[in-house]
C-alpha positions as CSV (number, residue, x, y, z in Angstrom):
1,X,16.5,8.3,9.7
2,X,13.4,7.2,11.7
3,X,10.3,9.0,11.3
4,X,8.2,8.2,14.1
5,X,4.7,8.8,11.9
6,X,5.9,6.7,9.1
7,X,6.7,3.6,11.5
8,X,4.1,1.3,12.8
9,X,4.9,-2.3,15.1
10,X,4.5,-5.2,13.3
11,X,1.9,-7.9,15.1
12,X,3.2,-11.3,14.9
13,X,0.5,-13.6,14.4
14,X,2.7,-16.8,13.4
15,X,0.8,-17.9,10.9
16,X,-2.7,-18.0,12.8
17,X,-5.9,-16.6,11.5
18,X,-8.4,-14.9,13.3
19,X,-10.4,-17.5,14.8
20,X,-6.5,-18.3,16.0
21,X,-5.8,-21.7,14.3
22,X,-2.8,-22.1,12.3
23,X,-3.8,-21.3,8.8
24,X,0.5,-21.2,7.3
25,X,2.1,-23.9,9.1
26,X,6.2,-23.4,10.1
27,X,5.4,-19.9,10.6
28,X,6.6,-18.4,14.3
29,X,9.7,-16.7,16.5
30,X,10.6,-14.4,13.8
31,X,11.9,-10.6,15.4
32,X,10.2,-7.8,16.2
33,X,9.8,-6.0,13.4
34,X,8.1,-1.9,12.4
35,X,6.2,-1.5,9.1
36,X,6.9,1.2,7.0
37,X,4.1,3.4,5.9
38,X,4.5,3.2,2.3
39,X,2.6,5.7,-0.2
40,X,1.5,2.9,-2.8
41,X,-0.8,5.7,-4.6
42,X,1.8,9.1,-4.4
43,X,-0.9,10.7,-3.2
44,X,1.0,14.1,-3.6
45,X,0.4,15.0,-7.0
46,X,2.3,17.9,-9.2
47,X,4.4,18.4,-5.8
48,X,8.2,17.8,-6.6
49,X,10.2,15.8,-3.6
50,X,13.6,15.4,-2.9
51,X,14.9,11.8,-1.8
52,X,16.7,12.6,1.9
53,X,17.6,8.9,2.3
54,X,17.9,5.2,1.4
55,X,17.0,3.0,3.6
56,X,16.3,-1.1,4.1
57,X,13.1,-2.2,5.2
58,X,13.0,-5.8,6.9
59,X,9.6,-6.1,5.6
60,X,10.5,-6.2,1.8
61,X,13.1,-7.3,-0.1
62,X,13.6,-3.6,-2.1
63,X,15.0,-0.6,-0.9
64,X,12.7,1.9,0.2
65,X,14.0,6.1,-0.2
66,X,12.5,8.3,2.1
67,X,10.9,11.8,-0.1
68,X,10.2,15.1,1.4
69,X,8.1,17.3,-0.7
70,X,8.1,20.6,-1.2
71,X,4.8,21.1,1.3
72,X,6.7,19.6,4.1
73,X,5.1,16.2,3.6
74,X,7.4,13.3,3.8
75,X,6.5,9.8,2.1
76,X,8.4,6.3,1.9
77,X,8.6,4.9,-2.1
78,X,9.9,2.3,-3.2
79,X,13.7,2.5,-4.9
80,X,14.4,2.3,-8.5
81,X,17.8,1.1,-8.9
82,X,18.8,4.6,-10.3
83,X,17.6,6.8,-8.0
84,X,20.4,8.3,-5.1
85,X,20.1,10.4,-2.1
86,X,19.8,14.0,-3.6
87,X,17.0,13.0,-6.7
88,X,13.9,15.0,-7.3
89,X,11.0,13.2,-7.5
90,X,7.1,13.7,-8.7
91,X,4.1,12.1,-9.8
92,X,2.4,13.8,-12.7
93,X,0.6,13.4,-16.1
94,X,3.8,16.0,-17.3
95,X,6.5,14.4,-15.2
96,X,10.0,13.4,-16.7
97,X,10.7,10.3,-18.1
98,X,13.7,9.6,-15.2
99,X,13.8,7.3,-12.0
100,X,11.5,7.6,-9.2
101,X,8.7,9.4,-11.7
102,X,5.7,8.2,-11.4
103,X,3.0,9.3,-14.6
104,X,0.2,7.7,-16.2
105,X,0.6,4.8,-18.5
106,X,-0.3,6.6,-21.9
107,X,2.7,8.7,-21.5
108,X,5.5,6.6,-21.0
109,X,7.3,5.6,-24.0
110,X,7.4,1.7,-25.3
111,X,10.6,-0.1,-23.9
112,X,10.6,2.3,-21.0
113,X,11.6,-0.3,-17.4
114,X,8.6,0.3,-15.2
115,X,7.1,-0.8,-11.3
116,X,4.4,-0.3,-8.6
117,X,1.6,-0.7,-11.7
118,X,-2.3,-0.7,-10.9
119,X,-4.8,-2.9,-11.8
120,X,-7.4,-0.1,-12.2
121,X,-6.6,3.9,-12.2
122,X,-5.9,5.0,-8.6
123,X,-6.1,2.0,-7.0
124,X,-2.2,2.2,-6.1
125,X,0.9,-0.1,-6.8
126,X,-0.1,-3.8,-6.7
127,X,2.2,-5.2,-9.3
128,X,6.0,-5.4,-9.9
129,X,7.3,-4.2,-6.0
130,X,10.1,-6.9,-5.6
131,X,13.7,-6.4,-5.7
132,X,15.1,-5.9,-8.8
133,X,12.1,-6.7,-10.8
134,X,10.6,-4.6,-13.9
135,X,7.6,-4.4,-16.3
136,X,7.7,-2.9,-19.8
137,X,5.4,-1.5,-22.3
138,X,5.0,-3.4,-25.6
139,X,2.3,-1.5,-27.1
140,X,0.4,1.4,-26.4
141,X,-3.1,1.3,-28.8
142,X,-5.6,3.7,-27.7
143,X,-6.9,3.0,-24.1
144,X,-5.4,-0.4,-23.9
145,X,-1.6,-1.2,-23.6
146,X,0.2,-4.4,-23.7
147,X,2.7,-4.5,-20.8
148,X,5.2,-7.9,-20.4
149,X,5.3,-8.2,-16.7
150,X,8.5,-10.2,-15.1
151,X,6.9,-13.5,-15.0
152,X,6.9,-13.2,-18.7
153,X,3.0,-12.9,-19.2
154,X,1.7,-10.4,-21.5
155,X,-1.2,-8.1,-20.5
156,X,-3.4,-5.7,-21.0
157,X,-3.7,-2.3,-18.5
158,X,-5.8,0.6,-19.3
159,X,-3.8,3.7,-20.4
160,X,-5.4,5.5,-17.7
161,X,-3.1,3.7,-14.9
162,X,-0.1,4.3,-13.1
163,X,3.6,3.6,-13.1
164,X,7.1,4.6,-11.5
165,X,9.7,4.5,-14.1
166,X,12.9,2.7,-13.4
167,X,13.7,-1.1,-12.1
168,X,13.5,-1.8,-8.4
169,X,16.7,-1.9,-6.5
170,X,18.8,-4.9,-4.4
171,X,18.4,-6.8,-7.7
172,X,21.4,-8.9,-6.1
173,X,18.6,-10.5,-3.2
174,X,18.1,-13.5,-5.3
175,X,21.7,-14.2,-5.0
176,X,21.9,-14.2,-0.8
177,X,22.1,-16.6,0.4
178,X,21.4,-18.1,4.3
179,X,24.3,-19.4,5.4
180,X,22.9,-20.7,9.2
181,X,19.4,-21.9,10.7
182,X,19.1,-19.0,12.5
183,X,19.1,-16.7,10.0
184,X,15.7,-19.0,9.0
185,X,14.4,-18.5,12.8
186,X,15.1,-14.3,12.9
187,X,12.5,-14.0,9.8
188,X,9.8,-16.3,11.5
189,X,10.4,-19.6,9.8
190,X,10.6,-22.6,11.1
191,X,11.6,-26.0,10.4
192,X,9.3,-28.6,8.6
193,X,9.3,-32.3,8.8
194,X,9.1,-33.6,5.1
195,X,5.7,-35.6,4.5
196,X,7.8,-38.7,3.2
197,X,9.3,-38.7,6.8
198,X,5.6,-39.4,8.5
199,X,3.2,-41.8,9.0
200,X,0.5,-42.7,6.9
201,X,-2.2,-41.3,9.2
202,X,-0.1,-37.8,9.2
203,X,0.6,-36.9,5.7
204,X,-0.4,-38.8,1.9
205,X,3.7,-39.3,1.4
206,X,4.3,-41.3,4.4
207,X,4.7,-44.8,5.3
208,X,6.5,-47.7,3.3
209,X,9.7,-49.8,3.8
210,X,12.5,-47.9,5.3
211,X,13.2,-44.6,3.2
212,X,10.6,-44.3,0.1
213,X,9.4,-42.1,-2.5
214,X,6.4,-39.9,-2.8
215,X,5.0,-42.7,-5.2
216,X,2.3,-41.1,-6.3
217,X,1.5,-37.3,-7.6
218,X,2.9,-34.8,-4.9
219,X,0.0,-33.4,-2.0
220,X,-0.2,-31.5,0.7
221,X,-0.9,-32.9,3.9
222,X,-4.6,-32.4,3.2
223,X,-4.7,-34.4,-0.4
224,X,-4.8,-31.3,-2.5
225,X,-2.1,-31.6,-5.3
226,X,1.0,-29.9,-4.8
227,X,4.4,-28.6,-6.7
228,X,3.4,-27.5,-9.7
229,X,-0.3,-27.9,-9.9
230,X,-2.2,-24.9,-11.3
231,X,-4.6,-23.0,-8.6
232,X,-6.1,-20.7,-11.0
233,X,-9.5,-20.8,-12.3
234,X,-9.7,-22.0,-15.4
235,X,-13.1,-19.5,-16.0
236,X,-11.2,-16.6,-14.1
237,X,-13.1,-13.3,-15.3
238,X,-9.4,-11.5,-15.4
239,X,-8.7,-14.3,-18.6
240,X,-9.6,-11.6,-21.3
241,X,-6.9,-9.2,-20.0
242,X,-4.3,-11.9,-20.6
243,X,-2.8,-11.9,-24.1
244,X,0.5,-14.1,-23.7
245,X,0.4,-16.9,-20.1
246,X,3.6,-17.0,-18.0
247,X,6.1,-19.3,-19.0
248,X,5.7,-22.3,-17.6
């Protein structure tokens, strides 16, 4: 089911920037795609919805089900693995604890699988939106609650934020895999020459006797370190929300 407001072109900007140099390199030829509109903040509130459809979206790697409210509005979510053709849906402080709800964090229970989290109230879903992924609540003390988020990292959220209950769907994408080059090419990548395989005047890995190892620690072509090396600031002001770091 295609609705024509909900659906937008994709621009293909293979991997340029605005000043139009190439700021992602192997990017390019991928096909013409639409975006979905997707309502990150469920911005119809206290208004039940009933889900008319589940549908794939190129753009994403979770199913997206398309919800007609009550007031004739219609609205792409993202799909909990739960939810079918049929569901009613809502976002409110009183809503149910069932797939496809979205409510504040305060009043979902500990243990409860959640997605689509904010960083600050109303600010929409940021966190947890990729197939078969989940969040849950550890602890709920006072304003602050400790969530475990896939990565394994434990943080803290105000109780005044939103979630969707339930764990995304296609949890099975991390199994597919692509069997031809092509199927590479269709979503706008393309192929990379390995830095060991240059030069010395293209890329820090190249050069030596016949075939050769990095020899040294791994970087991009630019001398920045590479695979593995942490990016984040070490005085990041975000620190003092993070109880528990990401395994490693």
């Amino acid at each position: 089911m295609k609705i024509k407001s909900l659906f937008k072109i994709k621009k293909k900007t293979s991997g340029r920037d605005a000043q139009g140099h190439v700021s992602v390199r192997h990017r390019g030829g991928e096909e013409k795609r639409y975006i979905r509109l997707v309502d990150w903040k469920r911005s119809n509130h206290d208004i039940t919805g009933k889900v008319v459809a589940i549908e794939y979206d190129p753009n994403r790697t979770a199913n997206l089900a398309l919800v007609v409210y009550q007031n004739g509005a219609k609205a792409y979510i993202l799909a909990s693995s739960n939810l079918k053709v049929d569901d009613i849906v809502v976002a409110s402080e009183s809503a149910a604890i069932k797939d496809g709800n979205r409510l504040p964090l305060r009043n979902i229970p500990v243990g409860v699988a959640i997605h689509g989290l904010e960083f600050q109230p109303g600010s929409g879903a940021q966190l947890v939106k990729s197939a078969g992924s989940a969040a849950f609540i550890q602890s709920i003390d006072g304003q602050k609650v400790t969530i475990k988020l896939p990565s394994g990292e434990l943080r803290l959220f105000n109780a005044e934020t939103w979630a969707t209950i339930g764990q995304l769907s296609n949890a099975d994408h991390s199994n597919q895999k692509l069997s031809l080059a092509g199927d590479s090419r269709h979503r706008g990548i393309r192929p990379s020459v390995r830095g060991v395989a240059m030069n010395p005047h293209a890329h820090p890995h190249g050069g030596g006797e016949g075939k050769s190892s990095i020899g040294m620690n791994p970087k991009t072509p630019w001398g920045k370190p590479a695979l593995g090396y942490r990016t984040r600031k070490r005085k990041n002001a975000s620190n003092k929300f993070i109880v528990q770091r990401r395994k490693k």
